[in-house]
C-alpha positions in Angstrom: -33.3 62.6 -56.9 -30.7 62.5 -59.4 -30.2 66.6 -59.1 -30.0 66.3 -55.4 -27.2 63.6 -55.8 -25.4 65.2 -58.1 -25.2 68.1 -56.0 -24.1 66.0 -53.1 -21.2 64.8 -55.1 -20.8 68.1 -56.7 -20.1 69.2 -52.9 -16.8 66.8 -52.5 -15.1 69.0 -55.5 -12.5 71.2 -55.0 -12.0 70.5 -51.0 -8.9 72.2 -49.9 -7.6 70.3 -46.4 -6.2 73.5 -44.8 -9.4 75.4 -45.0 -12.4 72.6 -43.7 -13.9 75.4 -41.6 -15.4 76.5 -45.1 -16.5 72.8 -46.1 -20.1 72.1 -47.8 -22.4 70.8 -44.8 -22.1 67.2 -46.6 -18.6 66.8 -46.5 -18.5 68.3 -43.3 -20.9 65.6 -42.3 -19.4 62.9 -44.1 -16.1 63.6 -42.3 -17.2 63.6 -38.6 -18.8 59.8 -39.8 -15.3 58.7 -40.7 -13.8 60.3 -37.8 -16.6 58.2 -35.6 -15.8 55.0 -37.2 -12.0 55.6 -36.9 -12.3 56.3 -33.2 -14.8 53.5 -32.4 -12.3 50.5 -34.6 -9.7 52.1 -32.6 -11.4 51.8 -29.4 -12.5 48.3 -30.4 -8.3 46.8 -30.4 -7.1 49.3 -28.4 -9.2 48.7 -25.3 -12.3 46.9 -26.0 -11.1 43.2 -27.6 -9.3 42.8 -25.1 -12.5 43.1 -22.1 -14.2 40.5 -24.5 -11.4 38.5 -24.4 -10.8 38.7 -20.7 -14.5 38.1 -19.9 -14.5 34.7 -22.1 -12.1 34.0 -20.2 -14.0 34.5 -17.1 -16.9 32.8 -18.4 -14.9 29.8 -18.8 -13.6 30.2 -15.5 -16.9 31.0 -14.3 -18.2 27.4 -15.7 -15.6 25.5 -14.4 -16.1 26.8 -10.7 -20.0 25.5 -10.9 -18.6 22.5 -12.2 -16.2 22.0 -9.3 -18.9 23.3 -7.0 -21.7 20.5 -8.0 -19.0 18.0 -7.9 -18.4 18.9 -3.9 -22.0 19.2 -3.2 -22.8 15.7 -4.9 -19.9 14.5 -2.3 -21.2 16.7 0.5 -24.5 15.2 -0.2 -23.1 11.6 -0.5 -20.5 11.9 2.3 -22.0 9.5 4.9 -22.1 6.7 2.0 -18.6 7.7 1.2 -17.2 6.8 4.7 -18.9 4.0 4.8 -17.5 2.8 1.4 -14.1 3.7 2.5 -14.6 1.7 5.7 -15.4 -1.1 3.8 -11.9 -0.6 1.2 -10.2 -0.3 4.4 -11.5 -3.5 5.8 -11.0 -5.2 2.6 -7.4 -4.6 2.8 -6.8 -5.7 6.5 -8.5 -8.9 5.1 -6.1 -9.4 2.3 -2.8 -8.3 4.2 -4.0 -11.1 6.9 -3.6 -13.7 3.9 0.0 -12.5 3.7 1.7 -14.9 5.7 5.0 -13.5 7.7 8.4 -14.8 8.4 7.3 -16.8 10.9 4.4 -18.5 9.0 6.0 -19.2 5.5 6.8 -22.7 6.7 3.1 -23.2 7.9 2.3 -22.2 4.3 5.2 -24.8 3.0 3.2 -27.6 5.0 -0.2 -26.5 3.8 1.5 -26.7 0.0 2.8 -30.4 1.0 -0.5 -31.8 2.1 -2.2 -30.8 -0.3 -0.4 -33.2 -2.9 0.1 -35.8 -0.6 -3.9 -35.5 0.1 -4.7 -36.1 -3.4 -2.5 -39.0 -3.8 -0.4 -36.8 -6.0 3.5 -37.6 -6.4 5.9 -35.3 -5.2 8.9 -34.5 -8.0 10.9 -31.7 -6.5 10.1 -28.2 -5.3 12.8 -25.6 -6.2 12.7 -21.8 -5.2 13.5 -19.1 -6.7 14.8 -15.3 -6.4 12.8 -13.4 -4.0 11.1 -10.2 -5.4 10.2 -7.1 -2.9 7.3 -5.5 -3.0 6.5 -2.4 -1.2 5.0 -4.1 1.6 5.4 -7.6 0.8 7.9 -10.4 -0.9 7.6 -12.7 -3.6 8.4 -16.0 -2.9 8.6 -18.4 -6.6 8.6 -22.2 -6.2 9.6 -24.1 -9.3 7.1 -27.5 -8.9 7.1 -30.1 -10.4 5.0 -32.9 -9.4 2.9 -36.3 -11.1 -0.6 -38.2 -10.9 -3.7 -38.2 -12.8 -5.1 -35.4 -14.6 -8.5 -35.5 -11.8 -6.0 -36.0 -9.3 -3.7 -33.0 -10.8 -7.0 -31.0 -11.0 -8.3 -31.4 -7.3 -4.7 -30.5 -6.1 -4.8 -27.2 -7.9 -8.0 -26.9 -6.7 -6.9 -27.1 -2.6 -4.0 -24.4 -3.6 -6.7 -22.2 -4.4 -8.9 -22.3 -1.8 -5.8 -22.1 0.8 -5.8 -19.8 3.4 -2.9 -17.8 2.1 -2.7 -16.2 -1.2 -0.5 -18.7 -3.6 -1.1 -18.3 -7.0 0.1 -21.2 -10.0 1.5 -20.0 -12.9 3.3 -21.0 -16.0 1.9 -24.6 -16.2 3.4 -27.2 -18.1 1.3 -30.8 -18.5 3.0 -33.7 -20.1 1.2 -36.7 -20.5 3.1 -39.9 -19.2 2.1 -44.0 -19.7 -0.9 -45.6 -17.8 -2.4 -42.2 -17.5 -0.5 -40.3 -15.6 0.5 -36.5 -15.9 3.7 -34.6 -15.1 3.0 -31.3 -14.1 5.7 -28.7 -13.6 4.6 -24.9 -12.5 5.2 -22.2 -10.3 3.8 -21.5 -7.2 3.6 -18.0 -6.1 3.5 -17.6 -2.3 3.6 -14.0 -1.1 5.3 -12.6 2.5 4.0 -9.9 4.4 6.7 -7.5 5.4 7.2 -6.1 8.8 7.2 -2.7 9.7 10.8 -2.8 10.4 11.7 -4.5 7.3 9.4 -1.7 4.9 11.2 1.0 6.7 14.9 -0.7 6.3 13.9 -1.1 2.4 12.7 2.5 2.4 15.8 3.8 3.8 18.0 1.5 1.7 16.0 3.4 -1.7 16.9 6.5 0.0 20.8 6.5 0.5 21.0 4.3 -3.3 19.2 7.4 -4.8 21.5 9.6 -3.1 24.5 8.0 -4.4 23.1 8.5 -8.1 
């Protein structure tokens, strides 16, 4: 074995590069290998990293189709119960903007916030509004309150704001105890106004022409 190599080797001496036509068969051999391996390296970032490149990138693509596509048959599947639910938003929101009062009814809610102190034997201090805030489709309407009674008293009266027809909500309380037990409460009372049709598209306009001055 170790003649046979030595003549192997012994074949790689004296090579002259303008005359491989009279080569030894292994160097002959061994240079058709390396011209193989060049050719197939060069193949590989000339032309073929770049396939496996684009078809990862298909793959990926090709994953997040059957993604999408499972996520529209679950809804196709589920479409029936998905009408229904959006029925049901939809009703739930009719429902709500109903306890919006309008224009007209915000001094029907004003009585409904003045019986229900003088219901509960509670004393009236003073009610004083406050800057109006717009909504997209409705108005805030701030009361400062302040009114005076027993705590129980104070307690059942918040209670009949809450379970008011119309949404009013009580905020930033402020209980200060007084002599022969009774309370001074001062809060605000959130009422909220339901705007008209008109009135959201004379604010939408109004946005309109104030961005097209900027």
């Amino acid at each position: 074995m170790a003649e046979g190599l030595r003549g192997f080797v012994e074949q790689f001496q004296g090579l002259a590069l303008d005359n491989v036509g009279s080569w030894p068969p292994g160097p002959k051999y061994a240079a058709w290998v390396g011209v193989v391996v060049l050719c197939l390296v060069g193949g590989w970032f000339a032309l073929w990293s770049g396939q496996v490149d684009e078809l990862r990138r298909l793959s990926g693509e090709e994953e997040s189709l059957k993604g999408q596509y499972r996520q529209k048959l679950q809804q196709a599947v589920n479409l029936e119960e998905l009408q229904r639910q959006k029925e049901l938003v939809n009703q739930y929101v009719l429902t709500l903007e109903k306890q919006l009062p309008s224009r007209a009814e915000m001094e029907e809610l004003l009585s409904d916030l003045n019986y229900a102190w003088t219901g509960r034997g509670v004393q009236f201090g003073s009610v004083k509004p406050g800057p109006r805030v717009a909504r997209d489709y409705y108005e805030e309407q701030p009361l400062a309150l302040r009114v005076s009674g027993r705590f129980h008293d104070l307690g059942a009266f918040t209670s009949d704001l809450a379970n008011l027809p119309r949404i009013v909500t009580l905020q930033n309380l402020n209980l200060q105890a007084g002599r022969d037990g009774q309370v001074t409460m001062d809060a605000t009372v959130r009422s909220f106004r339901y705007l008209s049709d008109e009135e959201v598209q004379a604010k939408r306009r109004a946005a309109q022409a104030q961005a097209q001055k900027k």
